[in-house]
N, C-alpha and C positions, 0 to 999 in steps of 0.2 A: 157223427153219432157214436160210433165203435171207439171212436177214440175218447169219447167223454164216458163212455161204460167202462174202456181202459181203467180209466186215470181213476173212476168212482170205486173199481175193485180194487185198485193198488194201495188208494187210502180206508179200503173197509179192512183189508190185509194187514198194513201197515199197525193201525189201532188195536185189532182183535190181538196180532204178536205182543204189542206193546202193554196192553193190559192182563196176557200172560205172564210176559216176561215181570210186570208190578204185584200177581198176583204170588208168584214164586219167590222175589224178595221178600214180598210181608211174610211170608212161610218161614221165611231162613232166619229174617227179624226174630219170629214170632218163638222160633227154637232156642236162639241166641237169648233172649228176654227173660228164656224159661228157666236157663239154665244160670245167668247171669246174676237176676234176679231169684237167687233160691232165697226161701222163706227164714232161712236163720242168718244168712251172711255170707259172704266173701271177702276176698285177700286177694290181690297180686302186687306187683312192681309195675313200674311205668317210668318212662320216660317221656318229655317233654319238651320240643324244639319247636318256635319262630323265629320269621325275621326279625320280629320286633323287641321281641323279651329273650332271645337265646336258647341254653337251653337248661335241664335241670332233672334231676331223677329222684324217685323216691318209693314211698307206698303206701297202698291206701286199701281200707276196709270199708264195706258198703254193703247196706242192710236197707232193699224196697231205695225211697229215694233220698237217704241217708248217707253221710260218708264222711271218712275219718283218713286225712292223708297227711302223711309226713314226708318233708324233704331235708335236708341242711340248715336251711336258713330261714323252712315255716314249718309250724302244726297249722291244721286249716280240720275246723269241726262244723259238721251241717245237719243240722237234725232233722232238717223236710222244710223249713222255712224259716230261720235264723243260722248265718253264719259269724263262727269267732274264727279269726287268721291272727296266729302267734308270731308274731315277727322276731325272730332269736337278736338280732343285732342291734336292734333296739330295746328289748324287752317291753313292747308293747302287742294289746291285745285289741285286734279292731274288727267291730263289729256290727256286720252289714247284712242287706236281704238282699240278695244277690240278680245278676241276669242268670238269663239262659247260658248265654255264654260264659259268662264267668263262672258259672257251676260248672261248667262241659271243661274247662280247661286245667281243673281240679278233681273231677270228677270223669273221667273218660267212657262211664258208663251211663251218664245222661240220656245216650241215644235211646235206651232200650226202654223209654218211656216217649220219648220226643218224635220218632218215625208213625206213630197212631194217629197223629194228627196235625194234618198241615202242611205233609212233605207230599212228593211226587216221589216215586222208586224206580227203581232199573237195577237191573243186577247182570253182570256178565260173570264168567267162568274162567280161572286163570288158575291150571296146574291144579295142586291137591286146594284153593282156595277158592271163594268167592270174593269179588268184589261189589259191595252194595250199594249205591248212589244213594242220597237221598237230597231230594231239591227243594228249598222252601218253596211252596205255591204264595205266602205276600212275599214280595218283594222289601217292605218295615222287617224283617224278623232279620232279631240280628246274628244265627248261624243262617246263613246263607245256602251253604252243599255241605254235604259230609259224605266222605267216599270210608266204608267200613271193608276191611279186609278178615274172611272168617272161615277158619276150618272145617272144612267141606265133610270131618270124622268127626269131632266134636264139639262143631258149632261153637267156640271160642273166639271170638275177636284176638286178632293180634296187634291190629293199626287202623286207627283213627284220625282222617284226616278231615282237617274242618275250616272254612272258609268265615272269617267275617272282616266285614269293611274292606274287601278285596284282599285281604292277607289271611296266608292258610297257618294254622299249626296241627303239628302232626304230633301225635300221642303213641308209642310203641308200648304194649303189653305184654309181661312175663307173668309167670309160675301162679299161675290161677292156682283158687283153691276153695273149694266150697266150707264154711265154718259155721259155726253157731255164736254171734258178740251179739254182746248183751245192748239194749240201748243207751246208755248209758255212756258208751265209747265216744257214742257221738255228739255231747254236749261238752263244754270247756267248763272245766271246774277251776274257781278262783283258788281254791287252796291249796293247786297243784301248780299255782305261778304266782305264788304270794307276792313278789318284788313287783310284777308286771304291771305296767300301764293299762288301765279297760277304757278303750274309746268309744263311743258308738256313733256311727256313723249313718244308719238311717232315717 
């Protein structure tokens, strides 16, 4: 009997830390969110490493769930629900309604919309940072986990790593910057790639 009253407070223990420890992440989220998402815009650099696609750096600007990135070899524009990706080597413009994922891999600020719903949380403490788990609850959804790394002074994400179909890529962020861009940025205009190919793909 002692020993089933044990085992019944180690698991009432267990839960109650664990739904601390869930309720402290969505705080850290919910700071990161605020500040990420400001009302006129942001800017930084990123980087972008898999095993499957390599890797590639650029920048991107992002306005609520809008976003405008550049790298080398793309322009990729998303205005909340239609994407144009400028392919420079071809000169062609394709254009698609995206996943989850394929926003998130273009977009590294997708989480701060995506952790409100659907995920599981945990969060541990590493040095001046946190790290934020976030676990899909279905098991269909195609990010998987995302482990977010955020300054513990200005709630900044710096690295985003994210799981899908058993393979992770990992997103490094620089030189945040809060802006005011206009919406506009984030639509592709045909008279600014008059030669280019418009494909659509949805």
């Amino acid at each position: 009997m002692k020993k089933t009253i044990l085992i019944t407070l180690i698991m009432f223990v267990t839960l109650c830390v664990s739904a601390q420890n869930a309720t402290q992440a969505r705080k850290v989220l919910d700071k990161t969110a605020a500040i990420v998402g400001n009302k006129g815009g942001a800017s930084a650099d990123f980087k972008i490493s898999s095993s499957n696609m390599g890797s590639t750096s650029g920048s991107i600007s992002i306005k609520g769930n809008k976003f405008h990135a550049r790298t080398s070899q793309a322009t990729v524009w998303f205005n909340g629900k239609t994407q144009w990706s400028y392919l420079k080597s071809t000169d062609e413009v394709n254009i698609t309604a995206p996943t989850e994922a394929q926003r998130m891999r273009m977009n590294p600020y997708t989480f701060i919309t995506m952790y409100r719903n659907g995920y599981t949380l945990g969060m541990t403490s590493k040095g001046a940072n946190y790290q934020v788990r976030m676990t899909a609850q279905n098991k269909q959804r195609t990010v998987q986990e995302v482990y977010l790394t955020i300054n513990k002074s200005t709630y900044k994400p710096s690295t985003i790593k994210m799981r899908e179909n058993g393979r992770w890529t990992t997103i490094t962020i620089s030189n945040f910057k809060t802006k005011n861009l206009p919406n506009g940025l984030f639509v592709f205009n045909v008279k600014d790639f008059p030669t280019a190919e418009v494909i659509d793909l949805r």
